[in-house]
Residue frames relative to the residue before (quaternion, step in Angstrom):
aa qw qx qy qz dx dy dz
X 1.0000 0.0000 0.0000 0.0000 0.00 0.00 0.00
X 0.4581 0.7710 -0.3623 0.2537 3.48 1.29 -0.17
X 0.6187 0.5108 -0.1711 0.5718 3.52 1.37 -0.96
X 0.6994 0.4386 -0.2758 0.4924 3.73 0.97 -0.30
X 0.5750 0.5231 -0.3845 0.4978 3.22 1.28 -0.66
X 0.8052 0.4628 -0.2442 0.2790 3.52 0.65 -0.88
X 0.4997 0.5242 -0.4254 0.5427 3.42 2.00 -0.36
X 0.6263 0.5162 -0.4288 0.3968 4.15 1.02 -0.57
X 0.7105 0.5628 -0.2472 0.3424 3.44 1.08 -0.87
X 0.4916 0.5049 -0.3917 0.5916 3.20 1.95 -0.40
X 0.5350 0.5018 -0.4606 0.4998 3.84 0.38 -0.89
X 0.9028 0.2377 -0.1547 0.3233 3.90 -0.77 -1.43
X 0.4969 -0.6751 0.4352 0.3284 3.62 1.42 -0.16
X 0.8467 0.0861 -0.1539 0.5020 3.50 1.27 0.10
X 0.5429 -0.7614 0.2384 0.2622 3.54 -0.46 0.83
X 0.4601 -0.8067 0.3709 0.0032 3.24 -0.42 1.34
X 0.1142 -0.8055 0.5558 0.1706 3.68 -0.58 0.82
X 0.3959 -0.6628 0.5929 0.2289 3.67 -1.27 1.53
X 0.1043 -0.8378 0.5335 0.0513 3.49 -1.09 0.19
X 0.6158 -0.1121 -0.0803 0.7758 3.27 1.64 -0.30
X 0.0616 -0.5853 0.7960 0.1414 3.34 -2.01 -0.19
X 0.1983 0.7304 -0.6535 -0.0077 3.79 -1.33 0.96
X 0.6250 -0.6422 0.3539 0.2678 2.93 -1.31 0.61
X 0.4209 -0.7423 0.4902 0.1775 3.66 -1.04 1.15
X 0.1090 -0.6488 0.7079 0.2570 3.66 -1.18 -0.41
X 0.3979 0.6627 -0.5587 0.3006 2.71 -1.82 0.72
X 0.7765 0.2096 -0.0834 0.5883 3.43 1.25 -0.83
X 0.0728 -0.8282 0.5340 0.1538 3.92 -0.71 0.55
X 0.6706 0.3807 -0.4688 0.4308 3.53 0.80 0.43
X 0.7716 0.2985 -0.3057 0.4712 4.24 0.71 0.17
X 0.4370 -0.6798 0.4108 0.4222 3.26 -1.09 0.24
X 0.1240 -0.8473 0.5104 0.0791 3.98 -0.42 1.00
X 0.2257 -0.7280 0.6468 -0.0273 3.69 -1.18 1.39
X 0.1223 -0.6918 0.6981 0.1384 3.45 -1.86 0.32
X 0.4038 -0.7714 0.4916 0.0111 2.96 0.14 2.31
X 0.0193 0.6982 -0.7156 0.0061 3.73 -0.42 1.11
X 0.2633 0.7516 -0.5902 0.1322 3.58 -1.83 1.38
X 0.5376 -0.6140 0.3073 0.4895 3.32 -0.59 0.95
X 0.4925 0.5322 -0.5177 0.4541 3.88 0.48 0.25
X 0.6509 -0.4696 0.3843 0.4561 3.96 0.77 -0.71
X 0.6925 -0.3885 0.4416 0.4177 3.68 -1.43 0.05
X 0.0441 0.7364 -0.6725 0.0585 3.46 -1.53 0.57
X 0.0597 -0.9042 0.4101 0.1030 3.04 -1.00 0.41
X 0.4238 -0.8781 0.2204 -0.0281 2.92 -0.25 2.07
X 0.2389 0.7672 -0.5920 -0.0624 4.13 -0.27 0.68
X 0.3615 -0.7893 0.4922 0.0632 3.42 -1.55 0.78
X 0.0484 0.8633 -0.4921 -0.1012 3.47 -0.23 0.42
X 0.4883 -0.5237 0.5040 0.4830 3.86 -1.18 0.09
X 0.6178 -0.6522 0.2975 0.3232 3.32 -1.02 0.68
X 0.5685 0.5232 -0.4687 0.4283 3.53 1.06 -0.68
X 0.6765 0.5921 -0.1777 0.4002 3.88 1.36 0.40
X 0.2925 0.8740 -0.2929 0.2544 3.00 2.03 0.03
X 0.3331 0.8943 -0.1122 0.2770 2.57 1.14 -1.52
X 0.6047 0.5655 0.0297 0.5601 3.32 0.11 -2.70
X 0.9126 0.2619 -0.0609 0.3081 3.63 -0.32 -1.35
X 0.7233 0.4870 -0.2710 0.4077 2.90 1.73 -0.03
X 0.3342 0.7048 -0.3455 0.5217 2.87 2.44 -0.59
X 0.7928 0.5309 -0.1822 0.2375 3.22 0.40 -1.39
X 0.4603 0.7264 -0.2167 0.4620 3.29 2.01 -1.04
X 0.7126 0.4785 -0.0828 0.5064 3.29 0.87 -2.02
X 0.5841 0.5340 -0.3967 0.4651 3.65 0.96 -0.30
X 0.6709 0.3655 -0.3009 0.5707 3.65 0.22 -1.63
X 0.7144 0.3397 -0.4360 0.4292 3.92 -0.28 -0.77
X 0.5311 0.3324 -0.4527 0.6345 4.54 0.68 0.04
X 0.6785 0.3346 -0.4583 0.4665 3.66 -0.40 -0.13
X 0.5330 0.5153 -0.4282 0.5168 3.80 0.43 -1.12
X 0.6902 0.5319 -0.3984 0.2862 3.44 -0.06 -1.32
X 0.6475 0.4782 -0.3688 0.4648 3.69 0.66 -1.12
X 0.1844 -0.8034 0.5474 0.1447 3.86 -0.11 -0.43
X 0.2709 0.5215 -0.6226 0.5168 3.62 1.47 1.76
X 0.9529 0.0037 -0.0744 0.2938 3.60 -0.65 -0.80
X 0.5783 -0.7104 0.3232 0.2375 3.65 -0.81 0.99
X 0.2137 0.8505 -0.4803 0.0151 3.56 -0.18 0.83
X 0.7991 -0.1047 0.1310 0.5774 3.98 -1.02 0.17
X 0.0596 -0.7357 0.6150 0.2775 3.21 -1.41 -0.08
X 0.3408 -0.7805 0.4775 0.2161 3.30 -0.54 0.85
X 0.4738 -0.7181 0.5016 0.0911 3.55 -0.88 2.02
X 0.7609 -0.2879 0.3544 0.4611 2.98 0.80 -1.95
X 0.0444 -0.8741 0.4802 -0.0577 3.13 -1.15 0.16
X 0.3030 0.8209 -0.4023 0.2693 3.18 -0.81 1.01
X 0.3858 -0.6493 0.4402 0.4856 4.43 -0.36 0.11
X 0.0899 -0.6567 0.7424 -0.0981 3.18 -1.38 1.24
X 0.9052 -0.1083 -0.0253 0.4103 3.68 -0.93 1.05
X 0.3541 -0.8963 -0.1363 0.2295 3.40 1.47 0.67
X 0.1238 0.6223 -0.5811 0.5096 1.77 0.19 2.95
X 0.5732 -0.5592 0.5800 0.1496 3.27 -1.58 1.34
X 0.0757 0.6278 -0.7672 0.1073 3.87 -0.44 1.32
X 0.2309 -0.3420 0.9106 0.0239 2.81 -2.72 0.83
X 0.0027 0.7165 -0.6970 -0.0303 2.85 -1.95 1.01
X 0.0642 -0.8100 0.5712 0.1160 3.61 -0.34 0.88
X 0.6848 -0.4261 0.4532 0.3795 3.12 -1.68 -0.05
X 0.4043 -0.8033 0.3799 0.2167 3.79 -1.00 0.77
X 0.2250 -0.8753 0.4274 0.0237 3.35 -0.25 1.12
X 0.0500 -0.7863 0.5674 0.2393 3.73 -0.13 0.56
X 0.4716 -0.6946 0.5389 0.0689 3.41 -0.98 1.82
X 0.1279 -0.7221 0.6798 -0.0131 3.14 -1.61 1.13
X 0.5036 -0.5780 0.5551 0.3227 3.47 -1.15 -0.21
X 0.4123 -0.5848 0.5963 0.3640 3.81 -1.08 0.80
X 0.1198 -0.5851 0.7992 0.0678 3.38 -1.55 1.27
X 0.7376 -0.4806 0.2941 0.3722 3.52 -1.51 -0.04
X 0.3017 0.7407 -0.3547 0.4843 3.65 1.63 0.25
X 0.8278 0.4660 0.1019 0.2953 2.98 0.32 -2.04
X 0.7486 0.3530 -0.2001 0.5243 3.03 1.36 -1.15
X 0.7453 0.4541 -0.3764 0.3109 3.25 1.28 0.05
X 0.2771 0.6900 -0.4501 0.4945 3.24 2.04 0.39
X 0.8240 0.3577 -0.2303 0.3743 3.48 0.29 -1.19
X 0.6171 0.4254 -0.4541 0.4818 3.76 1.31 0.05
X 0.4558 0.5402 -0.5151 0.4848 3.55 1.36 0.37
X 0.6893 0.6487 -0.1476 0.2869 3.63 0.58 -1.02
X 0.5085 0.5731 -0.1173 0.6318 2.90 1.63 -1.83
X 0.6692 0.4954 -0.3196 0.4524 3.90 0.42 -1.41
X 0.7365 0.4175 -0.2501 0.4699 3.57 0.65 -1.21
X 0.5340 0.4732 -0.4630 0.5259 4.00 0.64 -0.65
X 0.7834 0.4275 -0.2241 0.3916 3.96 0.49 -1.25
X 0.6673 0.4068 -0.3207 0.5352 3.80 1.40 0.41
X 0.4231 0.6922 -0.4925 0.3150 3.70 1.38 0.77
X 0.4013 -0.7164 0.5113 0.2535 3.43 0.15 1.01
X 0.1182 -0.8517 0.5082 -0.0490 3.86 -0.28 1.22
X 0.6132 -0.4060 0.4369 0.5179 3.94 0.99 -0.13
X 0.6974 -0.4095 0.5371 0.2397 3.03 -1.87 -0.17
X 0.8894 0.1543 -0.1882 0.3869 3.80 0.25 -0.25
X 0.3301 -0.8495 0.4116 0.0092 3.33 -1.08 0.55
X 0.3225 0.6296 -0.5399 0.4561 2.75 -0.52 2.18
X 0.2667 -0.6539 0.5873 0.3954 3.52 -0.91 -1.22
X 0.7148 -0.4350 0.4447 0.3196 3.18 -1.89 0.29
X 0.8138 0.4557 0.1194 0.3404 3.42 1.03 -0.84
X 0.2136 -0.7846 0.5311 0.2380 3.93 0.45 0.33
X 0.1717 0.8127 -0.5561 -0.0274 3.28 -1.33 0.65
X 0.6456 -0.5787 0.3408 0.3636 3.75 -0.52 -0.24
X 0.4476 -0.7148 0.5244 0.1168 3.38 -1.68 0.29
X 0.6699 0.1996 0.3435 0.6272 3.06 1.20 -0.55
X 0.4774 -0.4224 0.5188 0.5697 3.34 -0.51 -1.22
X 0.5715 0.6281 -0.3860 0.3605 3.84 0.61 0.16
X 0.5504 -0.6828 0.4361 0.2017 3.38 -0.40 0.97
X 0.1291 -0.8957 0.4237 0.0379 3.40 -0.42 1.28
X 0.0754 -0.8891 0.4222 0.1596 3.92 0.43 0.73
X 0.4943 -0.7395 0.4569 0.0095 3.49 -0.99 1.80
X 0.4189 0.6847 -0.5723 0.1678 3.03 1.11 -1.38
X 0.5920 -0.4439 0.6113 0.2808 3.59 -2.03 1.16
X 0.3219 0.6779 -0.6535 0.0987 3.45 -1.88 0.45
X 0.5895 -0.6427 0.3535 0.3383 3.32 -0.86 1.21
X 0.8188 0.4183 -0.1485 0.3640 3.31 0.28 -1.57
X 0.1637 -0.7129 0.6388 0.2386 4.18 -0.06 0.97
X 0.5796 0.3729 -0.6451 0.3299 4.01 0.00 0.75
X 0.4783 0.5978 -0.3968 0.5064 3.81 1.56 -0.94
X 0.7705 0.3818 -0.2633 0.4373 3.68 0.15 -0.96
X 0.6139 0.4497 -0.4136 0.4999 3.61 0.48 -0.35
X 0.7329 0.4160 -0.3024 0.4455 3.87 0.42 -1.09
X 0.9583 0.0673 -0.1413 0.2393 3.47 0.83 -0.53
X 0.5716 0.4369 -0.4089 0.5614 2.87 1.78 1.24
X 0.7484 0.2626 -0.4057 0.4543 3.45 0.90 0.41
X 0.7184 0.3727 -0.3627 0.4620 4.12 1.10 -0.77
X 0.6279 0.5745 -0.4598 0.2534 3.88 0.51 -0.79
X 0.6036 0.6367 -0.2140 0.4295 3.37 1.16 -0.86
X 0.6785 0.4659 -0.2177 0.5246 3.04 0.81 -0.96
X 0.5747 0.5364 -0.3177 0.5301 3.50 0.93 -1.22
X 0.6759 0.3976 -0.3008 0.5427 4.03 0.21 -1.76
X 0.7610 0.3638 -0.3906 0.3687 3.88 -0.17 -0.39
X 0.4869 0.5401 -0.4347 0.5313 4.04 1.41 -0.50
X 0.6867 0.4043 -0.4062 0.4471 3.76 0.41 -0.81
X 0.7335 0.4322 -0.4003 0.3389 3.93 0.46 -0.75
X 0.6774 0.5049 -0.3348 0.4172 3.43 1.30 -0.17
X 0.4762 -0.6747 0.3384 0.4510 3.65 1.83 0.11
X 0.4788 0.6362 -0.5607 0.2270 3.32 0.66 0.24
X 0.4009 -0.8264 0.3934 0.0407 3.77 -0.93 0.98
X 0.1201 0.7738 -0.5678 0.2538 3.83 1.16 1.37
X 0.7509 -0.5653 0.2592 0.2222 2.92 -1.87 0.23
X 0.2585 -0.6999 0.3273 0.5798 3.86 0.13 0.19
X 0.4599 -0.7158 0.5228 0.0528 2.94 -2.01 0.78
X 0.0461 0.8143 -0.4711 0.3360 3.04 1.86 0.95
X 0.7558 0.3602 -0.2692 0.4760 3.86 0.12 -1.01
X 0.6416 0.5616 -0.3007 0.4272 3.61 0.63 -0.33
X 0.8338 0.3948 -0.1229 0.3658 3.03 0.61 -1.62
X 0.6535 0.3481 -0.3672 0.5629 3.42 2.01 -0.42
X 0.7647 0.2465 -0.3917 0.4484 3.57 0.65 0.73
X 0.0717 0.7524 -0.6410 0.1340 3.06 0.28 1.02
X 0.4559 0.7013 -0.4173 0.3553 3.37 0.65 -0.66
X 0.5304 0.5192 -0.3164 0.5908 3.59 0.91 -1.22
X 0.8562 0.2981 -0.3835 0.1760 3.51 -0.82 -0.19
X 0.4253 0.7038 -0.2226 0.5237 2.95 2.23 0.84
X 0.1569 0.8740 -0.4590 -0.0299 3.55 1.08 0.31
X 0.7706 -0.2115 0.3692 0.4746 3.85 -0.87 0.14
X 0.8831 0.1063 -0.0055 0.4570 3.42 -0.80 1.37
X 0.6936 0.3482 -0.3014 0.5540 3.72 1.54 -0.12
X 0.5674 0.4620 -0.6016 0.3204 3.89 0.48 0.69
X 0.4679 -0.5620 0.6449 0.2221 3.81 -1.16 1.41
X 0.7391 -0.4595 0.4870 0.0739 2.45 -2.32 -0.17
X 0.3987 -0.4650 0.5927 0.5230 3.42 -0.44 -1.06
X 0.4294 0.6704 -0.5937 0.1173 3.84 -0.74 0.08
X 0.5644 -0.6791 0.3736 0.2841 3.55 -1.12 0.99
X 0.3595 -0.8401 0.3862 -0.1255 2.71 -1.48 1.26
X 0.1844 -0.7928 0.4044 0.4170 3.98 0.24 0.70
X 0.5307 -0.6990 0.4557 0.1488 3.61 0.84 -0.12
X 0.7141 -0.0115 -0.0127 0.6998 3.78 0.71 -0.02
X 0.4769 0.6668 -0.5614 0.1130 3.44 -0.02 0.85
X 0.2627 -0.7754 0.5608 -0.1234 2.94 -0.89 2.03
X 0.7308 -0.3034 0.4849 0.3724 3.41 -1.49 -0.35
X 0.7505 0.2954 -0.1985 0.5569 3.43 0.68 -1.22
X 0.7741 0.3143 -0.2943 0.4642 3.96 0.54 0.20
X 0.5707 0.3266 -0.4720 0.5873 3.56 0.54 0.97
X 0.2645 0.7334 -0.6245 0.0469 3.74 -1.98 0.66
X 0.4120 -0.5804 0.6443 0.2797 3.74 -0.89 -0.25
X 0.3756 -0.5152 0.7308 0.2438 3.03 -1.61 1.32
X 0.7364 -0.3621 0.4480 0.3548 2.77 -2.54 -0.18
X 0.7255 0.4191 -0.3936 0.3783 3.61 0.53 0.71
X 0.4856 -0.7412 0.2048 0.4157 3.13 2.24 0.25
X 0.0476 0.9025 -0.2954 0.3097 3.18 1.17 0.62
X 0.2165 0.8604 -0.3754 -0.2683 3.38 0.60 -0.33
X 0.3613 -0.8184 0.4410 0.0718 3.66 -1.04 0.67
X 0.1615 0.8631 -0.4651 -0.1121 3.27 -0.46 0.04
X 0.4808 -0.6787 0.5540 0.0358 3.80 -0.99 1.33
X 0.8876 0.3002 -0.1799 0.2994 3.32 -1.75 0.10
X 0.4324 0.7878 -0.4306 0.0835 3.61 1.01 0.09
X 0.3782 -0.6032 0.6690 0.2133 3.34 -1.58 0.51
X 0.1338 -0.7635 0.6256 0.0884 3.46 0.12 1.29
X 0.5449 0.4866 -0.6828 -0.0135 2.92 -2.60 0.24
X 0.7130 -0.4083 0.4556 0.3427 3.31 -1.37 0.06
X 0.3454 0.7503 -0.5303 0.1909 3.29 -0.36 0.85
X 0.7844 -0.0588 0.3796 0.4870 3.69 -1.65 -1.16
X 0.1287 -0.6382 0.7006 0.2920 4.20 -0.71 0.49
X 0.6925 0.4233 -0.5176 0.2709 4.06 0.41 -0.29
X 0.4066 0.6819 -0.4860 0.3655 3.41 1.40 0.63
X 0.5553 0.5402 -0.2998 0.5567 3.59 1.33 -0.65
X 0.7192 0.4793 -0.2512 0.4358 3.23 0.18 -1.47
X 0.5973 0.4104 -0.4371 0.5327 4.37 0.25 -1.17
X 0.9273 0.1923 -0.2847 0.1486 3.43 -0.21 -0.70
X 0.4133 0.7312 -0.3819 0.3855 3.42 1.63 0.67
X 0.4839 0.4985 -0.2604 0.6705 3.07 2.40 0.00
X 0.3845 0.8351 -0.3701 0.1336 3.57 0.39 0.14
X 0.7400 0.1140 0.2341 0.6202 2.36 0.92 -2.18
X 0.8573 -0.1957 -0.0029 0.4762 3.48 0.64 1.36
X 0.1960 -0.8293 0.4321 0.2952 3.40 2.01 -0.88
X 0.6026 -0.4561 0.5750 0.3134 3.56 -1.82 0.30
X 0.7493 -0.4276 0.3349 0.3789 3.14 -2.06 0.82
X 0.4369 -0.6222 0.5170 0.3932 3.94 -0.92 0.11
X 0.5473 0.5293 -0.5407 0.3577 3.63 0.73 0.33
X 0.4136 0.7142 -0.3553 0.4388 3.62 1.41 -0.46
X 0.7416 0.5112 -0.1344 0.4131 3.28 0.46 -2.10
X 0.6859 0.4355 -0.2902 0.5056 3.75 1.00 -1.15
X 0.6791 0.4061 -0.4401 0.4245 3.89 0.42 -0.89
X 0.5930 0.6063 -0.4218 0.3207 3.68 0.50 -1.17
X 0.7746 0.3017 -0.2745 0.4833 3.49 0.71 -1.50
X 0.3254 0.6501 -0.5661 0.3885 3.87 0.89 0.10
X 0.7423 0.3449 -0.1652 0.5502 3.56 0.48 -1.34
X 0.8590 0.1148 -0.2206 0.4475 3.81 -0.02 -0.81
X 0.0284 -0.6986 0.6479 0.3024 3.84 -0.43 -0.10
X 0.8631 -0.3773 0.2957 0.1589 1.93 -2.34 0.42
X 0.3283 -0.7373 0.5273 0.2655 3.84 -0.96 0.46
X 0.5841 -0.3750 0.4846 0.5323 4.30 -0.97 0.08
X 0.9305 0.2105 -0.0657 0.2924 3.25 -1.10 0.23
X 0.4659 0.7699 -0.3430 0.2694 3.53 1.10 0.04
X 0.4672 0.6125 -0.4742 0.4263 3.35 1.34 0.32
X 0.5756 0.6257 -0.2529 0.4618 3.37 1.02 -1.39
X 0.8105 0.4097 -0.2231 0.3542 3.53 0.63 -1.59
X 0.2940 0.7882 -0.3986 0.3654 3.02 2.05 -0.25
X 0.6901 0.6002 -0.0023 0.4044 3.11 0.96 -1.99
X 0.6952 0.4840 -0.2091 0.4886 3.55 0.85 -0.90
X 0.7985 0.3921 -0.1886 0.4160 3.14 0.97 -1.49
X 0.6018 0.3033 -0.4674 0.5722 3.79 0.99 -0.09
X 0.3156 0.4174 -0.7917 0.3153 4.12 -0.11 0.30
X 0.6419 0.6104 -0.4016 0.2326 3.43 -0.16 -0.88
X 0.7717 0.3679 -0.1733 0.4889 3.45 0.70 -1.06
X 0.5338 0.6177 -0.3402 0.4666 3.43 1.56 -0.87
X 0.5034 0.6751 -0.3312 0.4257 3.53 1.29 -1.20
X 0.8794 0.2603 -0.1197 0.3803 3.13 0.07 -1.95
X 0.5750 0.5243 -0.5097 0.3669 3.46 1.23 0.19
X 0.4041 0.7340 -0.3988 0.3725 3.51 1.50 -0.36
X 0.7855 0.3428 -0.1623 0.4890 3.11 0.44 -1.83
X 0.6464 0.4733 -0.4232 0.4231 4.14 0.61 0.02
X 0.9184 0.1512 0.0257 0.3648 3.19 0.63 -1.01
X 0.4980 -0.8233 0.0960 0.2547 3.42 2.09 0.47
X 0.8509 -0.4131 0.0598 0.3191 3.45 -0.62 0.31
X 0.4134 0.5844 -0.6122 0.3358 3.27 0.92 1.10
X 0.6260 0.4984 -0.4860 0.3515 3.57 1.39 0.30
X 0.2596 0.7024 -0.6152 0.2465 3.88 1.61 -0.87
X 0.8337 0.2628 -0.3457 0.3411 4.08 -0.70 -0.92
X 0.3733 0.5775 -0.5591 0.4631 3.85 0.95 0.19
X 0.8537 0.4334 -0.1306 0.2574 2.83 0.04 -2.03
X 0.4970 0.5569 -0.4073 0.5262 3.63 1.37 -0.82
X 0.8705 0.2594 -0.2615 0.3264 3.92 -0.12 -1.03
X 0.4947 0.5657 -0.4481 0.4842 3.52 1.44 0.69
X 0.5956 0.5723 -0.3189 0.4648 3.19 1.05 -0.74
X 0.6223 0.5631 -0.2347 0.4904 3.60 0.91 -1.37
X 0.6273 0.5274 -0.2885 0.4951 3.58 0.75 -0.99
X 0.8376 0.3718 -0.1738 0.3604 3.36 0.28 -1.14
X 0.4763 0.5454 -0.4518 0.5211 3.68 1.48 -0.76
X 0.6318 0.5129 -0.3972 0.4243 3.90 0.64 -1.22
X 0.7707 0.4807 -0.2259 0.3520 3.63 0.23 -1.21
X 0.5391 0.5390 -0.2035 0.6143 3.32 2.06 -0.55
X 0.6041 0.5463 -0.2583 0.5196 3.60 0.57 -1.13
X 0.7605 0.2760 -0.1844 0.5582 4.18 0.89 -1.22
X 0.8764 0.0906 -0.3990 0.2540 3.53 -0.11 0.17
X 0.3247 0.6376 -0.5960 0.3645 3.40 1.23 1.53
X 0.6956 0.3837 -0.3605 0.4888 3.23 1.56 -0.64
X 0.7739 0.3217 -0.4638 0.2872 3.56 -0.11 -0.21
């Protein structure tokens, strides 16, 4: 613990005694800890170094989200290779579930992170991950160019090397345009990027928070489709948010478009109990693609 003590002691300016470290749940690709020390809680993931990377992507996210001053996430302590492994240390948070309090703080919050005026293009400065999947930022004017080929081809080119058999997404992907109708292309405006059920809560003062992000500058109904995913956020959330943003033309559909994505990468992590998601989104969307190139 000697080498950790000293990357904390560079962070707080004075040298801290550990006293316990156990392991958390919640995460399945690092190893996570709740660093107890007479300096305070921390919370501690580790990676093997050929994994640094992951943790640094992840650093550079919360401290761009931090930047905006709308919604409340980790603070990042420090960071750095200690016994050789790649640690992030964040501030400890005891986690709560969104109640109907909460979730509508954070669709205020969420609204305000999604009205930071962010430039003209869309991406990030920086690759990072999905998951454990490699996310690709590369800048590009056009957010239909950037959606088709930095977040679905990949996903699509990396389902085929693993054999998985789906429909081709040829009609979609060359009309994507179509799911853009008059009045529905966004901005750039930062983004947490994986926001699920399992990455959004309220401290013990109801706060809400949110954790894990796949940052960049993108679509907010990218944020929004996939907080419906997996069971979605209280509906007091859903009403404030659209209080502040309405709704765009077409956003049911993009609903659709924008979780293929995640459906994709959940394929390619964790295998084919998604293939029949992903087959009847595709189908849906080649159709919905296929009808308003033609009319």
């Amino acid at each position: 613990m000697v080498a950790l003590t000293d990357l904390l002691e560079e962070a707080l300016g004075k040298t801290p005694k550990i006293t316990a470290s156990g392991a958390v749940s919640g995460g399945c690709i690092h190893d996570s800890r709740r660093l107890e020390t007479d300096a305070g809680f921390f919370f501690l993931k580790q990676a093997s170094l050929h994994q640094r990377s992951m943790l640094e992507a992840e650093s550079a996210a919360l401290k761009a989200l931090a930047g905006t001053n709308t919604v409340r996430v980790p603070t990042v302590i420090t960071e750095g290779e200690v016994d050789q492994k790649y640690v992030l240390i964040l501030e400890w948070i005891d986690l709560q579930p969104l109640d109907q309090n909460s979730g509508s703080d954070l669709g205020e919050k969420l609204a305000a992170l999604h009205s930071v005026a962010s430039g003209s293009r869309f991406g990030w400065g920086r690759e990072n991950f999905i998951g454990s999947t490699p996310q690709y930022n590369g800048w590009m004017d056009s957010w239909p160019d950037f959606f088709r080929e930095n977040r679905l081809r990949p996903q699509f080119e990396l389902a085929r090397e693993k054999g998985y058999s789906l429909p081709s997404p040829e009609p979609l992907l060359a009309g994507i345009e179509s799911f853009f109708p008059d009045g529905a292309l966004p901005p750039p405006r930062p983004l947490h990027g994986d926001l699920w059920g399992g990455n959004a809560a309220c401290d013990g003062r109801e706060e809400p928070v949110i954790f894990d992000p796949a940052f960049y500058y993108g679509d907010p109904e990218t944020d929004l489709a996939f907080t419906r995913f997996f069971g979605g956020f209280p509906e007091s959330f859903y009403r404030r948010y659209r209080e502040i943003v309405p709704q765009r033309p077409g956003w049911q559909i993009r609903e659709t478009l924008y979780n293929l994505y995640h459906v994709l990468n959940h394929l390619n992590l964790f295998g084919a109990g998604y293939r029949s998601t992903a087959t009847r989104m595709i189908e849906d969307l080649n159709a919905s693609a296929t009808k308003g190139v033609n009319s």
